[in-house]
N, C-alpha and C positions, 0 to 999 in steps of 0.2 A: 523303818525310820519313824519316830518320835512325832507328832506333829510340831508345827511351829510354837513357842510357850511355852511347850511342857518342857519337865526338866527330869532328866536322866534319871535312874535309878533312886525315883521319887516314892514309889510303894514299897509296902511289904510285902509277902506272899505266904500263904498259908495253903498245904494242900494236904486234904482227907484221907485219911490210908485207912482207918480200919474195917474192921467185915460185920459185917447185917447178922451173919448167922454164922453160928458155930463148925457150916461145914456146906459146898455146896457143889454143882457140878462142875463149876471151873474150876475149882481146887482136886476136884477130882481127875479130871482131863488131864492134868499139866504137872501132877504129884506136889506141888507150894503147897507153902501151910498156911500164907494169904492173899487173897486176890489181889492184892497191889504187887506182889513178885511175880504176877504171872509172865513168862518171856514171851516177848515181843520180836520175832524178827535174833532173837538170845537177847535183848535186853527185857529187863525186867520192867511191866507201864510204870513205877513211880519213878523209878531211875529215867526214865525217858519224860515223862514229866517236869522232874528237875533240874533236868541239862536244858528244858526248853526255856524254864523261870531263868536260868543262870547264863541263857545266852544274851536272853531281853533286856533292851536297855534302859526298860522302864523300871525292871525289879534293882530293888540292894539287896534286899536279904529272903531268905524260906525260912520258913517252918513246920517241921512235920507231925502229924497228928496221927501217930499211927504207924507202922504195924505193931504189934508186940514187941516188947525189949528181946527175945529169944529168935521171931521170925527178924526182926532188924539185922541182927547179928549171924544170920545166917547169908547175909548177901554184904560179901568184904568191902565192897566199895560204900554201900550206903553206912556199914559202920563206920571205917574211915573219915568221912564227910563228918558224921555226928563228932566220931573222938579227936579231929583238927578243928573244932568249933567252926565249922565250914557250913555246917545246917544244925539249926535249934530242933531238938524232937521230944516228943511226950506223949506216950502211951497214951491209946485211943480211951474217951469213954463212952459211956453207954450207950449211945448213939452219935450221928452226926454231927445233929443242931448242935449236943449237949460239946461235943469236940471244937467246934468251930465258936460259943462261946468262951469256953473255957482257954483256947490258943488266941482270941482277941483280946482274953482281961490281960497278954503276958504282951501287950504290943504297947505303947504308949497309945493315949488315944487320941493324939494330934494325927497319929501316921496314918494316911490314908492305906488302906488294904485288901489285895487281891486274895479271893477267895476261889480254889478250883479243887479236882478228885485225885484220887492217882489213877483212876481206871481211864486216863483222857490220853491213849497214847500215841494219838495222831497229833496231839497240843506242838506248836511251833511256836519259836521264838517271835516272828513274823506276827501271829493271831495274836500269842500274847501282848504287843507292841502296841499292834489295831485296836484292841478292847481298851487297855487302860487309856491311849490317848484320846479316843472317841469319849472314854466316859470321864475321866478329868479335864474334858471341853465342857462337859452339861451341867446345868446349875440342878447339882442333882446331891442327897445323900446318900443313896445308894443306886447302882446299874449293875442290869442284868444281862447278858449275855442273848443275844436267839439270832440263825440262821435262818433263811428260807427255806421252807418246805420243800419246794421245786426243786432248790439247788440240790440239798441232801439225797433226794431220792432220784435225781440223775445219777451224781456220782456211784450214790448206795444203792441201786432199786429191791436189793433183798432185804437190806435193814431194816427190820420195825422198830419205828419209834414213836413215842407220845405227841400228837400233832397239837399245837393250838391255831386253832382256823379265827378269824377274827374278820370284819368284812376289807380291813387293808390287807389281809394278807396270812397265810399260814406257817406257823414258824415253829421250829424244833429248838428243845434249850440246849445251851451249850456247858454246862457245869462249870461257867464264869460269871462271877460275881464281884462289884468293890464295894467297898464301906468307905467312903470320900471323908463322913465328918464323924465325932463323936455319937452326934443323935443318930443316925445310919445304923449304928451296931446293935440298935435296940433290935430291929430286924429279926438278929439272928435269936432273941425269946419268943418271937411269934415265929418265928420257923420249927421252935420245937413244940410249940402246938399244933401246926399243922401238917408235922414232917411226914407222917402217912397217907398223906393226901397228894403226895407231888407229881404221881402219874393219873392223876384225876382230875383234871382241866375243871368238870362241869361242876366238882367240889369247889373246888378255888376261887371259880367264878361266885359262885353262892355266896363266898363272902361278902360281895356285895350287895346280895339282895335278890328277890326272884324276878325282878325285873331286868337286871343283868344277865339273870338263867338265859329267860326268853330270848332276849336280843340278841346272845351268845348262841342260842342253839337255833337262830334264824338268821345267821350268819349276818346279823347287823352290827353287832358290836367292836369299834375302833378297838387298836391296841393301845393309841393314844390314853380314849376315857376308859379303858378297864384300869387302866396305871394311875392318872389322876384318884381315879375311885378308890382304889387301893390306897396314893397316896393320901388321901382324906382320912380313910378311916387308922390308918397307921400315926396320924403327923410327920411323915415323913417325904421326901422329896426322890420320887422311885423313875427311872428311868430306863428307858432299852437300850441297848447299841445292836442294828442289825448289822453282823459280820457277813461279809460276803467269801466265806470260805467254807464249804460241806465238812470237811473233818473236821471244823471245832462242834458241831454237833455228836459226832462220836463219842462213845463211851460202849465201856465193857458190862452190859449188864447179863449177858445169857451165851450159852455155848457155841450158840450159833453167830453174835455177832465176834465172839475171840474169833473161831473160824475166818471169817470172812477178814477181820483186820490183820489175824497173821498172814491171809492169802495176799492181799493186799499190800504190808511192807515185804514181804518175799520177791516180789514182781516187781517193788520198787528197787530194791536190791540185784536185782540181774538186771537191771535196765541199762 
């Protein structure tokens, strides 16, 4: 449920389908020719992705970034979607950041917009619903997604994931993101200067300064002012939503976490 205020099917949705490298061991594992088909449970993560943006009552519309026009068309339903004008899609480019610029200039930019991966295939219409109403509450231009720490590695305790410790609290990101205002979207051309940097906390931090280092790695630094700090140096108005859900921190980056998440909806599936 929506919070009170918001209004239905108020964002867009943009989510990330293409691949890092030309060939890796998930694609190996699974026979796909791109890690966003990998089956899930036999669904495919973007496919499960997508039905969770189209159950949410917060999304109107998706758009897809990705996979290949050839790997699209080798999963009948995700074609369909595309060729009933049911999902907007466009071959991934060079990278990420450069994909998730390039699918914001195709949005108006009054529309506020939801930004997430296909690799998220525990993503619920529910999570979905919690992020954007929590961050279309904050006077914010952009909001980031993060978990607690604690919560993920109860649910998860084999998962490895990229911690950020901070002295309120340590949190895992959730590959949820909005773009609330016009200014907000600049964001994503400093994402692609530091897009190699995102599982590198004590890099990230440094952008604010080696005082920031310090107090970061002396577990004195608020999540509050590393965000203000950011917000300063960006001009922009950056904000967190902590979800209290462990699978929106989920994603698919290594063979062992597919493992673990196909073990996972299988068990929810006999249940």
């Amino acid at each position: 449920m929506l919070n009170p205020g918001t209004t239905a099917g108020q964002l867009s949705a943009i989510v990330l389908a293409g691949d890092r490298t030309a060939s890796d061991e998930l694609r190996a594992e699974s026979g796909v020719n791109a890690k966003a088909l990998l089956p899930v449970d036999g669904v495919p993560m973007v496919r499960r992705v997508l039905m969770a943006l189209r159950a949410a009552e917060s999304v109107a519309d998706a758009r897809l970034a990705g996979p290949a026009a050839v790997d699209l068309r080798s999963d009948a339903v995700l074609a369909a979607w595309v060729d009933g004008d049911e999902l907007a899609w466009s071959p991934p480019a060079a990278s990420p950041s450069t994909s998730a610029c390039e699918s914001l200039a195709r949005i108006p930019e009054q529309r506020p917009v939801l930004l997430t991966t296909a690799d998220h295939p525990l993503l619920s219409a529910e999570i979905v619903d919690a992020f954007c109403a929590a961050s279309l509450a904050e006077d914010a231009d952009v909001t980031l997604g993060l978990a607690p720490y604690d919560l993920v590695r109860e649910m998860f305790p084999e998962m490895r994931k990229t911690v950020l410790r901070f002295r309120d609290g340590a949190y895992c990101g959730c590959n949820l993101f909005t773009f609330l205002t016009p200014r907000g979207r600049s964001i994503a051309r400093f994402w692609q200067r530091i897009e190699n940097q995102r599982k590198k906390p004590l890099r990230l931090i440094g952008l604010l300064g080696w005082r920031a280092v310090i107090r970061y790695r002396l577990g004195r630094l608020p999540l509050d002012e590393a965000l203000a700090g950011l917000s300063a140096r960006l001009g922009l108005r950056i904000r967190a939503v902590i979800l209290p859900y462990a699978q929106a921190a989920v994603d698919v980056d290594t063979l062992s976490d597919y493992r673990l998440v196909q073990a996972g909806c299988a068990a929810l599936s006999e249940s």
